[in-house]
N, C-alpha and C positions, 0 to 999 in steps of 0.2 A: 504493500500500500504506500509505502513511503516511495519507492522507487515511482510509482505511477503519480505520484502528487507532484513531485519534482520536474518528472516528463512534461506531465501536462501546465504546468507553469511554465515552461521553457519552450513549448510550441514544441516539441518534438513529437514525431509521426508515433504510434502507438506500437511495442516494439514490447517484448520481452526482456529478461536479465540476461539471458540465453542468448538471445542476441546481441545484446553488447558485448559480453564474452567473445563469440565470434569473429564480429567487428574487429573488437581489438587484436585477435590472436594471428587473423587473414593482412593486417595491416601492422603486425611487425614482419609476418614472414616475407608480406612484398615491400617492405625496406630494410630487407637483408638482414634481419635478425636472426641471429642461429638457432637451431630448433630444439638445443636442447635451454636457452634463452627463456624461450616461447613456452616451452613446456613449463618451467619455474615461475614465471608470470601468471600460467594461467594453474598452478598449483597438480598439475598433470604427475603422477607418481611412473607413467609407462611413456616411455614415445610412442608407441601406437596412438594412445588417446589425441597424441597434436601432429598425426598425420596428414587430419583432414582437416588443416588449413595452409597445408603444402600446395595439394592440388588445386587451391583456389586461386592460386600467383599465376594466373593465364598471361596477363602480359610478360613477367618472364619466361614461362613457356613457351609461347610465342618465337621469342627473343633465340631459343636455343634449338627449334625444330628445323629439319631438315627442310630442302625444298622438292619439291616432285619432280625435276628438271633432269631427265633422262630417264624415269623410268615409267614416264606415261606410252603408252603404246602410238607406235607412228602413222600417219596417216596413208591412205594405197595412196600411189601414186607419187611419192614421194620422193623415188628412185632410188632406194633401199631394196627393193625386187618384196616388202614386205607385204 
């Protein structure tokens, strides 16, 4: 109750504890906070439990995937005989 008193006095959209947690734990991992960091911030005893806010840093993934560039299939007619 206390949390939703405060929310709502601050015009913040209507959100869970759960979700701040998140918030915060996706938003050190995507400013390169280390993950065992992240785990002690958000009081995590296992790295498993602050996995899933590794996979949320899409723009770093992004940043580190490969390109499709050669192993898309080629077009007939190409003159590659393919």
């Amino acid at each position: 109750n206390v949390f939703n008193k405060y929310r709502f006095a601050l015009g913040l959209p209507r959100c869970g504890f759960h979700d701040l947690r998140r918030a915060l734990g996706t938003s050190l991992v995507t400013t390169g906070t280390s993950v065992t960091t992240v785990a002690q911030v958000l009081g995590h005893r296992n790295l498993e439990s602050t996995k899933q806010y590794i996979n949320l840093d899409v723009e770093h993934l992004l940043g580190v995937g490969l390109g499709l560039e050669g192993f898309m299939p080629k077009e007939e007619g190409d003159g590659d005989g393919i």
